[in-house]
Backbone as JSON, one array per atom type, in Angstrom:
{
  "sequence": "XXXXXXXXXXXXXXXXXXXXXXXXXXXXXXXXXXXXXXXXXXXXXXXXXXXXXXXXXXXXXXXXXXXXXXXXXXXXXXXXXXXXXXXXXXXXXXXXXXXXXXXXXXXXXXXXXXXXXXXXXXXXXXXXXXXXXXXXXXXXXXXXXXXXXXXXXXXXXXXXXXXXXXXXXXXXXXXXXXXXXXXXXXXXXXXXXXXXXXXXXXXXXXXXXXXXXXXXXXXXXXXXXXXXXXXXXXXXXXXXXXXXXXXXXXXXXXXXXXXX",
  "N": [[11.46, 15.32, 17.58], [11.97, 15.49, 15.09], [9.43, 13.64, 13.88], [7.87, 15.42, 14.8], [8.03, 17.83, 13.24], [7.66, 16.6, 10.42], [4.92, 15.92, 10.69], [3.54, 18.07, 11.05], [3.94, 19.2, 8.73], [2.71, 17.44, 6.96], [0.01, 18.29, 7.37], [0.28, 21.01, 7.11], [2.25, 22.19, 5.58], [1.68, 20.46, 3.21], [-0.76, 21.71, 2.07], [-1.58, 23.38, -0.04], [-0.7, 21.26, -2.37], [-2.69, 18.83, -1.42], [-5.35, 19.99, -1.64], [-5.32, 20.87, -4.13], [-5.45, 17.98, -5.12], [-7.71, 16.66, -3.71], [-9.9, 18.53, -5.34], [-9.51, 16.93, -7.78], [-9.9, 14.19, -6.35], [-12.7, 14.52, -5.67], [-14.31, 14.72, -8.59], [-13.2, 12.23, -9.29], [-15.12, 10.36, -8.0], [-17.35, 11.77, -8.11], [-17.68, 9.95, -10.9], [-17.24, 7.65, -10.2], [-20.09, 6.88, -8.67], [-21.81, 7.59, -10.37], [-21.37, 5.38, -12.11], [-21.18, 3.14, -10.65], [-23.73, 1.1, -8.25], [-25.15, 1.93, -5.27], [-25.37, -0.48, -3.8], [-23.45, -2.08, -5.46], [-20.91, -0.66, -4.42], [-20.83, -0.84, -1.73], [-20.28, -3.73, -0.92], [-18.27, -3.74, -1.89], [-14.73, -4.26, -0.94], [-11.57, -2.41, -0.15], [-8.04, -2.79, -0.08], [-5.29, -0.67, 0.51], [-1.89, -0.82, 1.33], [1.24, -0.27, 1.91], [4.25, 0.18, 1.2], [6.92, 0.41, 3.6], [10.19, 0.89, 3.45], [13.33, 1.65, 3.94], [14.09, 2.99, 1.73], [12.29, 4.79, 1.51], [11.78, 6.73, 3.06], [11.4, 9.96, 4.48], [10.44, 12.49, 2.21], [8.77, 10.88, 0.08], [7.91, 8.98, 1.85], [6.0, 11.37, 2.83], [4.3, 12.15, 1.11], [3.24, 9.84, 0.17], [1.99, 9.09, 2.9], [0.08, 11.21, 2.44], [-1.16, 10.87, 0.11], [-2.92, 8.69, 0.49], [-3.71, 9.19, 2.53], [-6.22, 11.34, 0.83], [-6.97, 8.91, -0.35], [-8.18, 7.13, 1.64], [-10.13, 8.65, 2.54], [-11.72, 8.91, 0.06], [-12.64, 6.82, -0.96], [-13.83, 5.15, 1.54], [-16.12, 7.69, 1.98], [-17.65, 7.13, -0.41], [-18.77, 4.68, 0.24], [-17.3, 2.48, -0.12], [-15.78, -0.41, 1.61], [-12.76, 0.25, 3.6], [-9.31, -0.66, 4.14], [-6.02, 0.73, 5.33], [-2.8, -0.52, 5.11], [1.08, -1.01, 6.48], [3.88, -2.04, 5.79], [7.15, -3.09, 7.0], [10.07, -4.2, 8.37], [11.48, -4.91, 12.14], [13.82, -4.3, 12.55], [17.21, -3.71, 10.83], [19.39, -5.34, 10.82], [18.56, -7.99, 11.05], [17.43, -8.89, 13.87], [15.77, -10.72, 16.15], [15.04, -13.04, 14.81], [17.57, -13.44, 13.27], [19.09, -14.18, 15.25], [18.04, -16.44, 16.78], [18.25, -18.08, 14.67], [21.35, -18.52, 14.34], [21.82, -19.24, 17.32], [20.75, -21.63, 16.34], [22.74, -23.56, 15.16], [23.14, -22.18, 12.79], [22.06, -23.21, 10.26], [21.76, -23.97, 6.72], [20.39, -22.05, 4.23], [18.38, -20.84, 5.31], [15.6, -19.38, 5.02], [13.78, -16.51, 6.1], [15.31, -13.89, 7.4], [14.87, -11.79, 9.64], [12.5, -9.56, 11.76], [9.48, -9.27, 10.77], [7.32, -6.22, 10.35], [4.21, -5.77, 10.64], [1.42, -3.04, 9.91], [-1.52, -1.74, 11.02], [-3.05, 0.83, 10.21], [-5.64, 1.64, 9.56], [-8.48, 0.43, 9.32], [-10.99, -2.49, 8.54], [-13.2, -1.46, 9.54], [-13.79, 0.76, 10.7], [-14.8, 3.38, 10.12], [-15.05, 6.22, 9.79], [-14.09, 9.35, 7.63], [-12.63, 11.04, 6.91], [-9.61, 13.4, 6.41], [-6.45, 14.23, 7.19], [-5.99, 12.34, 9.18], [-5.23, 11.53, 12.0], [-4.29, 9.31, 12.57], [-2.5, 8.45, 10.83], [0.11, 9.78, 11.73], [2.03, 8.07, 12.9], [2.59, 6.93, 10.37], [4.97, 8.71, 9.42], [7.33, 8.62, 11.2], [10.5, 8.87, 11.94], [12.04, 6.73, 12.51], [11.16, 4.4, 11.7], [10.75, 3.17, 9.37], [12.34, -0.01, 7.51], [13.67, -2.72, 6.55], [12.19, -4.12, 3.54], [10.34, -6.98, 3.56], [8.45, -8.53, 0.99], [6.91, -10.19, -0.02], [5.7, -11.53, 2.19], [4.18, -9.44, 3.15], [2.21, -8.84, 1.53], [0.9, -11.42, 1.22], [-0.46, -11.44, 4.3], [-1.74, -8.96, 4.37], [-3.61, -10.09, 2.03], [-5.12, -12.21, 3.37], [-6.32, -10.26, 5.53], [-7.85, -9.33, 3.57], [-9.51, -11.45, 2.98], [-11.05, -11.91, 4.95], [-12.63, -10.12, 5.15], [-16.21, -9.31, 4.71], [-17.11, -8.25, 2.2], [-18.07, -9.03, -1.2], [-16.68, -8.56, -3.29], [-13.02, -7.53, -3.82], [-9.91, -5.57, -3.44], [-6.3, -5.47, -3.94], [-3.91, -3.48, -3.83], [-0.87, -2.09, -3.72], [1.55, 0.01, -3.19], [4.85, 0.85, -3.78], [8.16, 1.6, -3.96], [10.01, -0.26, -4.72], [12.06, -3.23, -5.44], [11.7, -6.25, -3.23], [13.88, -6.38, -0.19], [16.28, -7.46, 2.14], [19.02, -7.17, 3.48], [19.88, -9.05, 5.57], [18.36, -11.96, 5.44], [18.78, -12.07, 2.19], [21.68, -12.45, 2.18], [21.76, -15.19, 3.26], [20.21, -16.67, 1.75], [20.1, -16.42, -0.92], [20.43, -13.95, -3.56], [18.18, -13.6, -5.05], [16.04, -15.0, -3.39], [13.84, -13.41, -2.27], [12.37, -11.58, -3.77], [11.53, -13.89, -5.71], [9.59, -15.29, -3.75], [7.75, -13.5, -3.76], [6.58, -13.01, -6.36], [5.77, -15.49, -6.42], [3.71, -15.72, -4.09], [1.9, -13.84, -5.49], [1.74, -14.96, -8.28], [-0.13, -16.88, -6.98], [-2.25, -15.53, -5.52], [-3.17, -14.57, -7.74], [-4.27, -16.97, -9.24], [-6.13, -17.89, -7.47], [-8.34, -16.41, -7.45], [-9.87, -14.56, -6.17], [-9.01, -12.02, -4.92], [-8.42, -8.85, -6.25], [-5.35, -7.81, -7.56], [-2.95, -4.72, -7.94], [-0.73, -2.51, -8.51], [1.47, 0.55, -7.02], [3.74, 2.2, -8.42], [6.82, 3.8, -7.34], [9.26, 4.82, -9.23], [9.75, 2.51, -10.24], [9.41, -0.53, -11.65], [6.38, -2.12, -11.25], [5.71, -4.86, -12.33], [5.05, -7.43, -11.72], [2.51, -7.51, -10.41], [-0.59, -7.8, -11.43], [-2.1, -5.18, -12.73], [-0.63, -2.17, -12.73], [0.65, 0.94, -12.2], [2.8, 3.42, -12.39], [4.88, 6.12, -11.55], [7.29, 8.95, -11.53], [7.95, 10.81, -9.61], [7.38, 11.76, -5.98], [5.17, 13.56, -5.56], [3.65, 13.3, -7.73], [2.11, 10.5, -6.5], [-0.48, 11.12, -5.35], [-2.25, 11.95, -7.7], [-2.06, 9.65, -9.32], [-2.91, 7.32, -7.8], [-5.44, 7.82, -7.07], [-6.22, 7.41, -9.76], [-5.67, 5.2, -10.35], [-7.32, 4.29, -8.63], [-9.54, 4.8, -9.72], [-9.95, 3.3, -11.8], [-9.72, 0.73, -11.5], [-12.23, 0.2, -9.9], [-13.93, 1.5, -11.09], [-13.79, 0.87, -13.64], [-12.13, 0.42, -16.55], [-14.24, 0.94, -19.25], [-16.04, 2.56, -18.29], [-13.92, 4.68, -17.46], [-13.25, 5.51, -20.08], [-15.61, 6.0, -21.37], [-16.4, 8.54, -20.01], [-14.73, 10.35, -20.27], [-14.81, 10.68, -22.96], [-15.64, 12.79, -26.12]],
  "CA": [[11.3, 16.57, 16.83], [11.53, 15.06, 13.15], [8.01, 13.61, 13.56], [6.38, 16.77, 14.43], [8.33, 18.6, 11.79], [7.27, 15.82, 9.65], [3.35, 15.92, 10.88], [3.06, 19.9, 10.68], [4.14, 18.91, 6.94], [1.56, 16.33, 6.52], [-0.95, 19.07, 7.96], [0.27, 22.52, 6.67], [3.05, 22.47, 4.15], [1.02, 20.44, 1.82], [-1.86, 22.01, 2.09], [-2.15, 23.6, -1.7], [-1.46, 19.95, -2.95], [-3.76, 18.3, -1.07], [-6.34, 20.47, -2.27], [-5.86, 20.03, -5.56], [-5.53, 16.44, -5.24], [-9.0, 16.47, -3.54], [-10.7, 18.52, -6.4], [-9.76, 15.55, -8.03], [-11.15, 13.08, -5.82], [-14.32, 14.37, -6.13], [-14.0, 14.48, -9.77], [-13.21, 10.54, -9.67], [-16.29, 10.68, -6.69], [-19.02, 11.32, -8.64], [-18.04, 8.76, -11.62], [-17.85, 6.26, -9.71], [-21.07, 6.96, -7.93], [-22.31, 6.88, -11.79], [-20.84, 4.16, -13.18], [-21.09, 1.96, -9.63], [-24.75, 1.49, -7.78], [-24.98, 1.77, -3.91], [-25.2, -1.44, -3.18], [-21.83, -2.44, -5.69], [-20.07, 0.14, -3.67], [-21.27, -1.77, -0.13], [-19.9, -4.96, -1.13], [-16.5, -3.77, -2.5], [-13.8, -3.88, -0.38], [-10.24, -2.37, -1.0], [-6.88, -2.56, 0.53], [-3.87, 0.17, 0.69], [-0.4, -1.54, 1.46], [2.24, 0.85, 1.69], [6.29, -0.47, 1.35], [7.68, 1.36, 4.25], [11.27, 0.2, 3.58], [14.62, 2.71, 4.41], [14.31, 4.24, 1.07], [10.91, 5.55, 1.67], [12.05, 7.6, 4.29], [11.69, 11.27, 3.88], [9.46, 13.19, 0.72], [8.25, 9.55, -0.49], [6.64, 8.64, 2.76], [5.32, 12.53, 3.59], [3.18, 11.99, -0.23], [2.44, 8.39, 0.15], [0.92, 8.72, 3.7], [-1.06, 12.55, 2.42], [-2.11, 10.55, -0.68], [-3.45, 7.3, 1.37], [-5.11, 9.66, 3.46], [-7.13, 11.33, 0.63], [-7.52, 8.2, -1.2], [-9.29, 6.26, 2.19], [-11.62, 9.74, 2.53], [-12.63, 9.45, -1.1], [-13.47, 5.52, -0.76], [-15.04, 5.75, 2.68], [-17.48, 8.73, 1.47], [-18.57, 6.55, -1.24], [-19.73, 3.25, 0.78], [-16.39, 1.52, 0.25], [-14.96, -1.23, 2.88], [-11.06, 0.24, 3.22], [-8.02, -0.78, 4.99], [-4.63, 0.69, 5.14], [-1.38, -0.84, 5.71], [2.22, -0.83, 5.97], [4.93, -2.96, 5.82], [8.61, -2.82, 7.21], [11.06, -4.55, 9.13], [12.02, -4.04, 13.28], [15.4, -4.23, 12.63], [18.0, -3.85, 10.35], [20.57, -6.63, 10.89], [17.85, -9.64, 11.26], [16.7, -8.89, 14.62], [15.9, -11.92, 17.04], [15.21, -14.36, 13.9], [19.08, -13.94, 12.99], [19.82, -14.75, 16.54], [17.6, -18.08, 16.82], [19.29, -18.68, 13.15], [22.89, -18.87, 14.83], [22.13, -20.6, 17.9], [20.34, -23.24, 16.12], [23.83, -23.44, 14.61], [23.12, -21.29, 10.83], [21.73, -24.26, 9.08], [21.74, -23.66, 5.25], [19.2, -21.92, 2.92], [16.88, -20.85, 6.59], [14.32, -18.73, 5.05], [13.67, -14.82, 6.23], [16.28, -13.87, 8.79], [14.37, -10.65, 10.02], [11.5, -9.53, 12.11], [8.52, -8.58, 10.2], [6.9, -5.64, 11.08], [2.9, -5.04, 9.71], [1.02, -1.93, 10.53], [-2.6, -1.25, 10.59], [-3.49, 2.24, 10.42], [-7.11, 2.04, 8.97], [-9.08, -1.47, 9.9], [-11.61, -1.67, 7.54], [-14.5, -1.32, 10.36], [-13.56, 2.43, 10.94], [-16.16, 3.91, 8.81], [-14.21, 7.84, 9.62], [-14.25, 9.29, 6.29], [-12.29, 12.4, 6.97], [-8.73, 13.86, 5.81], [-5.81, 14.43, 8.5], [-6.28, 11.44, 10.23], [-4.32, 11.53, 13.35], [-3.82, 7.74, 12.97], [-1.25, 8.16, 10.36], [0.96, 10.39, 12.26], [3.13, 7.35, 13.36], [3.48, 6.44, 9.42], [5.86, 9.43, 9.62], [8.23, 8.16, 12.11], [11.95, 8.47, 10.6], [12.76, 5.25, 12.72], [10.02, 3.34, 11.2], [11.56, 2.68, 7.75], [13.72, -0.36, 7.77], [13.91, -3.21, 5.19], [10.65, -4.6, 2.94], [9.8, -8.07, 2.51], [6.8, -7.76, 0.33], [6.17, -11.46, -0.08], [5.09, -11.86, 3.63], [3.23, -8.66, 3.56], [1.12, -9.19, 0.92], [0.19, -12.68, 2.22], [-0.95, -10.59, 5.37], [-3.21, -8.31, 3.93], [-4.54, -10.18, 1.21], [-5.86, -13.32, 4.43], [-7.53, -9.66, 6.34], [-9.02, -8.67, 3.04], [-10.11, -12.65, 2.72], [-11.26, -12.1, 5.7], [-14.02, -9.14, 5.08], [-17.72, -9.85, 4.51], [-17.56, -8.32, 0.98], [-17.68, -10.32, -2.1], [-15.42, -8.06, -4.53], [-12.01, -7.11, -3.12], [-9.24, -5.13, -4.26], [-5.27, -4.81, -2.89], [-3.21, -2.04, -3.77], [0.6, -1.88, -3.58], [2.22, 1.26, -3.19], [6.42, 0.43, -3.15], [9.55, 2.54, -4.46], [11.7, -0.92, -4.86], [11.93, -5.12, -5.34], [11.73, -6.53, -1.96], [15.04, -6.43, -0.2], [16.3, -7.57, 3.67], [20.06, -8.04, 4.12], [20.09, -10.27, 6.3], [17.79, -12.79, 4.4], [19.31, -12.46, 1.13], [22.49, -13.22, 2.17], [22.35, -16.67, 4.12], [19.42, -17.29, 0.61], [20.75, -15.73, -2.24], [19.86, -12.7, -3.66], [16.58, -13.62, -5.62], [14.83, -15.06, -2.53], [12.84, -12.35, -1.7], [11.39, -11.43, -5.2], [10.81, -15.13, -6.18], [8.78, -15.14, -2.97], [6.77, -12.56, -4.06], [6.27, -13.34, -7.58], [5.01, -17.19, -5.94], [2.23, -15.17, -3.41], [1.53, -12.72, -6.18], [0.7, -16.23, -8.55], [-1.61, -17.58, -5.78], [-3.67, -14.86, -5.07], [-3.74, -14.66, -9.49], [-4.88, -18.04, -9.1], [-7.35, -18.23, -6.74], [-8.89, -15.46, -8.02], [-10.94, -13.92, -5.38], [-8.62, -10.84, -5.15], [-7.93, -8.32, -7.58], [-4.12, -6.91, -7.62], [-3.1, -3.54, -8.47], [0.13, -1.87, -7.82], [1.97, 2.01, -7.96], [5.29, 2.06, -8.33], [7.03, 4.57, -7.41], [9.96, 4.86, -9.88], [9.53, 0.91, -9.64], [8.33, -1.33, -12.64], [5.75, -3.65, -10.48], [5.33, -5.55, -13.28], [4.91, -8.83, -11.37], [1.96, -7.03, -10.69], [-1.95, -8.13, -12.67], [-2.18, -3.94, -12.95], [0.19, -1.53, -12.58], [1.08, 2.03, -12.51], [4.27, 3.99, -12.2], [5.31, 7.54, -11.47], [8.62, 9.05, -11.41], [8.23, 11.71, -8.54], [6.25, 11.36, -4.36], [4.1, 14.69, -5.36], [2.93, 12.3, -8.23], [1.76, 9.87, -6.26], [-1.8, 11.56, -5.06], [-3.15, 11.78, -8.69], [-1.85, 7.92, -10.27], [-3.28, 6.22, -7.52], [-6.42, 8.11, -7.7], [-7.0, 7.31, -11.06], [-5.65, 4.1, -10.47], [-8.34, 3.65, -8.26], [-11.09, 4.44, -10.31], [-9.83, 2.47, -13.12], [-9.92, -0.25, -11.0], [-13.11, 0.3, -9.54], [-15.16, 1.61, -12.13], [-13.76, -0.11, -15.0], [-11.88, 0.87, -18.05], [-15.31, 1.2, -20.21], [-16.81, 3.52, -17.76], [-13.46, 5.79, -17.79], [-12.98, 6.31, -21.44], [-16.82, 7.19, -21.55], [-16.67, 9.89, -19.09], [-13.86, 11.18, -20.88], [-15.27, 11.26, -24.65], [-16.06, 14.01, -25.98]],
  "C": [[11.09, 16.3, 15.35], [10.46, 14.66, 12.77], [7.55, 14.88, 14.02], [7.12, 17.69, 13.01], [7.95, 17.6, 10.64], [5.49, 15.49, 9.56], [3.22, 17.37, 10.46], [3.38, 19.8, 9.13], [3.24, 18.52, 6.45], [0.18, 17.48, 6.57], [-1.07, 20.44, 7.27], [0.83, 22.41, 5.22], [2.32, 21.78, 2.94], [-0.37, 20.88, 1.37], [-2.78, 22.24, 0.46], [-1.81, 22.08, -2.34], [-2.2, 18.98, -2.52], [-4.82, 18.59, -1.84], [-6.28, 20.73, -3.4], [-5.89, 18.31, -5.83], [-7.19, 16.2, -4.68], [-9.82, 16.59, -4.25], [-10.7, 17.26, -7.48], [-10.46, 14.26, -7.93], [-12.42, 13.39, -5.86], [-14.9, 14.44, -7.16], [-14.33, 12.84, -10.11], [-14.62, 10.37, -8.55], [-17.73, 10.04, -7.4], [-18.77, 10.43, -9.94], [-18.43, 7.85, -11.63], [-18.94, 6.15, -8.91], [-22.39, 6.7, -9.15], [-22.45, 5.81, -12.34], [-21.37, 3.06, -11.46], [-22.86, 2.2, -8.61], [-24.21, 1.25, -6.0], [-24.41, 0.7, -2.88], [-23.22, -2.71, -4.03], [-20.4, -1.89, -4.56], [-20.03, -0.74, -1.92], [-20.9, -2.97, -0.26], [-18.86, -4.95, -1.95], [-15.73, -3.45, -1.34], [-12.09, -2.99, -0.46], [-9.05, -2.17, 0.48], [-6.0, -1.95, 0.2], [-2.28, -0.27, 1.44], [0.3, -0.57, 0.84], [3.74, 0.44, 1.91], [6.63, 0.8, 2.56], [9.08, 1.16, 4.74], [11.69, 2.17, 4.07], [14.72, 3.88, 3.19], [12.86, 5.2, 0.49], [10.74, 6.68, 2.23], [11.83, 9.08, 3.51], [10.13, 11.56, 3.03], [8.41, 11.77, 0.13], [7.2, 9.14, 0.48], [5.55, 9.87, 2.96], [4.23, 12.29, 2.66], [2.53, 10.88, 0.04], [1.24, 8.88, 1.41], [-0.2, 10.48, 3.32], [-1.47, 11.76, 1.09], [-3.21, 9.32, 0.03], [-4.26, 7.94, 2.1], [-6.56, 10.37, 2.71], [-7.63, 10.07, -0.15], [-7.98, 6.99, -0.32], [-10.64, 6.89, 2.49], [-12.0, 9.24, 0.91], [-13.4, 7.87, -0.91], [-13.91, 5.44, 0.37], [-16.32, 6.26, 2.32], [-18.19, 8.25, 0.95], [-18.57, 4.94, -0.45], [-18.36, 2.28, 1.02], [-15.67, 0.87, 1.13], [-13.62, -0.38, 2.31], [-10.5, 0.04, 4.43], [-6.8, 0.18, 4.15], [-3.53, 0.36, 6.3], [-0.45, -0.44, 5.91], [3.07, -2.24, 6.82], [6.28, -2.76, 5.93], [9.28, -4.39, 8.36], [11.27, -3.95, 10.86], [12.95, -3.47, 13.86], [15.97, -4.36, 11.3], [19.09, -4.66, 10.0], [20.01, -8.55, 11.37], [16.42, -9.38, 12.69], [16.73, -10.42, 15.35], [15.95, -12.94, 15.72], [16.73, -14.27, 13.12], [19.36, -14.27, 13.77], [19.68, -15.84, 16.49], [18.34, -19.03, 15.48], [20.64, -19.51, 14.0], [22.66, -19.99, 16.38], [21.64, -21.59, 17.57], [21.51, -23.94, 14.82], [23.98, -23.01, 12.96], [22.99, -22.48, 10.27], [21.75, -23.19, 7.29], [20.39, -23.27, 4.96], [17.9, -22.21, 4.77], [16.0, -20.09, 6.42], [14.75, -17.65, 5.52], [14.18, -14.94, 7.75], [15.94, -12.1, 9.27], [13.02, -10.77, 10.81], [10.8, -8.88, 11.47], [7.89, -7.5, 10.84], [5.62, -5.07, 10.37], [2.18, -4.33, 10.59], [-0.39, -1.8, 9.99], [-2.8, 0.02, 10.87], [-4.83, 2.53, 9.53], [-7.61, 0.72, 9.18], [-10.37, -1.13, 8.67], [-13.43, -1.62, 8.28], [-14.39, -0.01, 11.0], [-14.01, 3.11, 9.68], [-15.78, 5.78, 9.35], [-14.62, 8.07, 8.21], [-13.72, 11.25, 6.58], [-10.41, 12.7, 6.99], [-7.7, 14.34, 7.29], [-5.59, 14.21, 9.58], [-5.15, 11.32, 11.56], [-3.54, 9.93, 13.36], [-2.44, 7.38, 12.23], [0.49, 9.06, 10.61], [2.15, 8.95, 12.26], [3.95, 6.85, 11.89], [4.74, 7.34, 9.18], [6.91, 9.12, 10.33], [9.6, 7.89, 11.4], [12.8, 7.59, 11.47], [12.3, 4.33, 12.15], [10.64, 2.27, 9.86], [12.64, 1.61, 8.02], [13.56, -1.2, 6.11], [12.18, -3.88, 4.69], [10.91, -6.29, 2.3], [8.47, -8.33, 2.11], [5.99, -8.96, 0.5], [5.08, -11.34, 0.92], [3.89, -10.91, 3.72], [1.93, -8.76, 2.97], [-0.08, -10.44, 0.96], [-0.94, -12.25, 3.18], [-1.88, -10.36, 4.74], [-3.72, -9.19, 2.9], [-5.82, -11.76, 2.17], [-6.64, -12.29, 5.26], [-8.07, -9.39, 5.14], [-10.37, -9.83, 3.02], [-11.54, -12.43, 3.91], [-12.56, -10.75, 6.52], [-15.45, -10.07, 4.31], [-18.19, -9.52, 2.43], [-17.05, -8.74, -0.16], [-16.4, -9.63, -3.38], [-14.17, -7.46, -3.5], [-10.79, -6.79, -3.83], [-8.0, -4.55, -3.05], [-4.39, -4.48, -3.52], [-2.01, -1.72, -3.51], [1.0, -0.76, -3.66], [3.83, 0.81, -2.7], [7.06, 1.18, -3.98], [10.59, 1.19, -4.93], [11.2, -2.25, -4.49], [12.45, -4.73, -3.61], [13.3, -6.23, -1.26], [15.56, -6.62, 1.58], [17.82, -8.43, 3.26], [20.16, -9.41, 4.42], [19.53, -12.21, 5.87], [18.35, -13.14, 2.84], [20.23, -12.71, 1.3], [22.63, -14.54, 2.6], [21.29, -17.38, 2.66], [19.5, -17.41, -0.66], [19.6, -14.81, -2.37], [18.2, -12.77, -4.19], [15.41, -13.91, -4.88], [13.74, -14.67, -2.29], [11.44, -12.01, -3.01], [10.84, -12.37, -5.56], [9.62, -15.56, -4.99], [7.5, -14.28, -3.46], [6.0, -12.52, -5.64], [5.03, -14.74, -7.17], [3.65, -16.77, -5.68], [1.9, -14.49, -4.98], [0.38, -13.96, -7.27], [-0.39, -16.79, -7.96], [-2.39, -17.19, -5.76], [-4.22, -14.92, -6.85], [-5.21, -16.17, -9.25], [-5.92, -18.28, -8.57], [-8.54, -17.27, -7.06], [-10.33, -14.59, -7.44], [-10.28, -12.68, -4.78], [-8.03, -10.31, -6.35], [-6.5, -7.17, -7.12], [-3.88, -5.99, -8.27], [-1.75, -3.35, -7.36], [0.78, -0.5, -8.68], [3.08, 1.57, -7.43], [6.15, 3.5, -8.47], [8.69, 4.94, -7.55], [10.51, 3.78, -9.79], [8.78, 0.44, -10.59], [8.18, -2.55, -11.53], [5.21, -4.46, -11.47], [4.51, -7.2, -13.15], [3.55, -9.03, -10.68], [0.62, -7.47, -11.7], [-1.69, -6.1, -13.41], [-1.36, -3.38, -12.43], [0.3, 0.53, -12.98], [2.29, 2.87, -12.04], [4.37, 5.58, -12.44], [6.63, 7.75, -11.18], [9.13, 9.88, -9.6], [7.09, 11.4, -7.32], [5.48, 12.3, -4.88], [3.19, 13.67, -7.01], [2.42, 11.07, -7.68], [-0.52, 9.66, -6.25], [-2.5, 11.06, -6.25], [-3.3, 10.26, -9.22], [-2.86, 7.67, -9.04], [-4.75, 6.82, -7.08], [-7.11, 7.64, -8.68], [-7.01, 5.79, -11.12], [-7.49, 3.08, -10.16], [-9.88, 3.53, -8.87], [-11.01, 3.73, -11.75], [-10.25, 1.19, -13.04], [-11.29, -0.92, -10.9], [-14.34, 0.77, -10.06], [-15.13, 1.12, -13.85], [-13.33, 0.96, -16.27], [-12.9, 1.17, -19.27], [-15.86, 2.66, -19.62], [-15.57, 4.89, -17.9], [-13.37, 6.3, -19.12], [-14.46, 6.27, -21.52], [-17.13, 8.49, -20.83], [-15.49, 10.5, -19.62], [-13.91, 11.46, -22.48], [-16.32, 12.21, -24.75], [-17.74, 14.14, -26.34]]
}
């Protein structure tokens, strides 16, 4: 019953902010249709990674997954490769990799004592391009939410974006909160998780064939190349909107479409 009262939400109750969040997108639409030619747009890819830890649950996820949904219609429409993700946990207390931990008698300092759990809900060969996608019904799920290790996830998606045909590529963080899994930080110490993620986050810097970008949602992602931050979920829609065309059409091209 809590997912359909939680889908008829996604569907009805937000209906008036959707639709202003859309006039928007087509706002950011035609800039970047300006500022970017056909064939830039056909050879950009982008990725959506969504934290779907425990304190996502609720108002945070209902915005995230109604902004994610207009912000894979607005890149779709315009030519763009997109994926979206998510990232959680299957369990709460480790799951089988705390078990195999203990009977291989709890050695010291054993790495991530949880089962990962990554979610595709947009591939980026589903060329759809339409609003109220049925596919993200399940991101709703108020079992879904458990703990976030980001490191791992980001790893993930940034080897399927590697792993598209086009040459520019762009991945997209959406999280409420530093990484965090019980069960892992205690047998590692507490910093594990973050220094993990800071490491990947260096790499991909490094190698420099993706471009990072994260919203934070009442969350300095600082660790982060780009960043943006909002305080409230009904702020989500517009930041990562704009994010995206900041991204994607370049800081020169927005402050000229905005002088007077």
């Amino acid at each position: 019953m809590a997912l359909d009262e939680a889908w008829h939400a996604f569907q009805s109750d937000l209906l008036p902010w959707r639709t202003r969040l859309l006039v928007v997108a087509a706002d950011v639409s035609a800039r970047i249709r300006a500022n970017l030619t056909n064939s830039d747009r056909s050879n950009t890819a982008v990725t959506l990674l969504v934290d779907q830890s425990g304190s996502m649950r609720g108002q945070k996820m209902l915005f995230a997954a109604a902004t994610l949904d207009v912000a894979q219609e607005l890149l779709v429409s315009l030519g763009f490769a997109c994926e979206v993700l998510g990232f959680t946990t299957s369990e709460w207390t480790g799951g089988r990799s705390r078990n195999r931990w203990k009977w291989r008698f709890s050695r010291n300092n054993p790495g991530r004592l949880n089962d990962i759990l990554h979610i595709v809900y947009k591939s980026a060969d589903d060329l759809r391009a339409s609003t109220g996608r049925a596919d993200f019904r399940q991101m709703l799920r108020p079992d879904l939410p458990k703990e976030n290790i980001d490191g791992e996830a980001v790893l993930w998606a940034a080897r399927r974006l590697l792993a598209l045909p086009q040459e520019k590529k762009h991945l997209i963080v959406l999280s409420d909160g530093a990484p965090v899994d019980d069960s892992t930080l205690q047998e590692n110490g507490l910093s594990y998780l973050s220094d993990h993620l800071h490491e990947v986050v260096g790499q991909i810097k490094e190698a420099g064939r993706i471009n990072l970008a994260a919203l934070g949602l009442g969350h300095d992602a600082s660790e982060y190349p780009v960043t943006s931050i909002v305080d409230a979920p009904d702020e989500l829609g517009g930041a990562l909107v704009s994010l995206l065309e900041r991204i994607l059409a370049g800081e020169h091209a927005m402050l000229g479409a905005r002088s007077p």
